[in-house]
Backbone as CSV, one residue per row, in Angstrom:
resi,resn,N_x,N_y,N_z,CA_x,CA_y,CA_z,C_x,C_y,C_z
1,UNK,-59.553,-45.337,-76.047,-58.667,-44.607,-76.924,-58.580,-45.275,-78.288
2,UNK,-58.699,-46.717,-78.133,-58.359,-47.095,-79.949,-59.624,-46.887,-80.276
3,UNK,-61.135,-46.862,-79.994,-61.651,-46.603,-80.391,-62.114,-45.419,-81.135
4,UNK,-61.487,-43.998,-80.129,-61.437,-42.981,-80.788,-60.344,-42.824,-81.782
5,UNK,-59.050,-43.907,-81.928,-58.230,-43.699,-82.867,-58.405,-44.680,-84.502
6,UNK,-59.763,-45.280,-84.197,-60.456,-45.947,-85.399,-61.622,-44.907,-86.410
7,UNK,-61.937,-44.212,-85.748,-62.470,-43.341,-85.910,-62.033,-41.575,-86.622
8,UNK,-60.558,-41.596,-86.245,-59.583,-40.930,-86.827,-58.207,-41.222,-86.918
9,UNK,-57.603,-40.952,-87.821,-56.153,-41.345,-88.207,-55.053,-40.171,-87.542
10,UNK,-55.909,-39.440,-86.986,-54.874,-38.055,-86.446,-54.370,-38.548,-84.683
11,UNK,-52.857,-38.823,-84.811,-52.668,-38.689,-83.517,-52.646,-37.484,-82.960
12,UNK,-52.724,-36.071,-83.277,-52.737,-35.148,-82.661,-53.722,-35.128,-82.023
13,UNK,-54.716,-35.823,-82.628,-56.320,-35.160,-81.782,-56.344,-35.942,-80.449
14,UNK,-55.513,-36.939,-80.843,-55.522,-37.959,-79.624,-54.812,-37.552,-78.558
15,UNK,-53.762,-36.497,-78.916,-53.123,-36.325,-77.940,-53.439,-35.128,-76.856
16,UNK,-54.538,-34.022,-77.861,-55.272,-33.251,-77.597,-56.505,-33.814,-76.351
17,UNK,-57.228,-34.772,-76.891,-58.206,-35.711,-76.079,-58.210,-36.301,-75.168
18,UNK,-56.702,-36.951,-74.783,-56.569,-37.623,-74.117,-55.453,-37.601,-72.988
19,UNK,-54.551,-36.201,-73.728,-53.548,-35.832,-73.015,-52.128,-36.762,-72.838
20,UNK,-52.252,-37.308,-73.703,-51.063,-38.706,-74.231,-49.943,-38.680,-74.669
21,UNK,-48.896,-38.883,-74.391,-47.821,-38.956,-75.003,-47.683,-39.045,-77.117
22,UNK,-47.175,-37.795,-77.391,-47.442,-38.289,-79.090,-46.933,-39.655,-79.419
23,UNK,-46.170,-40.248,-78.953,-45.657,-41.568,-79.271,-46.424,-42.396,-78.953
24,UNK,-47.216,-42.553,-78.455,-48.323,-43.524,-77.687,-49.497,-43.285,-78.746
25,UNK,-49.968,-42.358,-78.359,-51.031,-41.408,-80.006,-50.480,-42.390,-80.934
26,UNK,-49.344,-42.448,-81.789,-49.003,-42.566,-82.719,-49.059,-44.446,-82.932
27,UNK,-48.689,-44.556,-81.624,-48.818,-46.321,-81.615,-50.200,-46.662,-81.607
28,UNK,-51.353,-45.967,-81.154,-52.617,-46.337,-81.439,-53.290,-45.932,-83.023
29,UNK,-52.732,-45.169,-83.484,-53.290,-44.943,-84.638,-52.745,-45.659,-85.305
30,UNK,-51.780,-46.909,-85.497,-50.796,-47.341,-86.543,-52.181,-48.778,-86.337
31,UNK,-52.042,-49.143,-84.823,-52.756,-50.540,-84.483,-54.326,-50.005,-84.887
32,UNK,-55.252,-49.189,-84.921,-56.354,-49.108,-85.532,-55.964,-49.153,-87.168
33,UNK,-55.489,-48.271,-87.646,-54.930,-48.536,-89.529,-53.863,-48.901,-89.926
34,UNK,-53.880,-49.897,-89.483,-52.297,-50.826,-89.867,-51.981,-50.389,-91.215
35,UNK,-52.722,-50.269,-92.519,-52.801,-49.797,-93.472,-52.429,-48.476,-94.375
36,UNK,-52.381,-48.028,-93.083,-51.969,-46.043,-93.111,-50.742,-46.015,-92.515
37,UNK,-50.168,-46.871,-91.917,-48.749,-46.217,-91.300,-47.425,-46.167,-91.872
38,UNK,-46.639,-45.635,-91.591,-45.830,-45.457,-92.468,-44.718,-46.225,-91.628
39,UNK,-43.810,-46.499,-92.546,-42.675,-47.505,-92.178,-41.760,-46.674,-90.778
40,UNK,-41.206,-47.448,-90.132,-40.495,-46.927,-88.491,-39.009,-46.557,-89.438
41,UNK,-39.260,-45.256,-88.591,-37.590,-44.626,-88.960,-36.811,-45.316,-88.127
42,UNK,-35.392,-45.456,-88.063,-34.748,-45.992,-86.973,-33.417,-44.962,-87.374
């Protein structure tokens, strides 16, 4: 999965692909582009 989430920045597709929780999606795409994520709401 991080590999396919290095490869794209979309957690949707991931969640599409892999059948994943979007929050999980979303935690792999932050750890492949640490660079792209956006700050944690709280």
């Amino acid at each position: 999965m991080l590999d396919e989430a290095q490869q794209t920045a979309d957690p949707v597709h991931l969640v599409h692909l892999f059948g994943i929780h979007p929050g999980t999606a979303v935690r792999y795409v932050h750890a492949a582009h640490p660079d792209k994520a956006l700050p944690t709401i709280r």
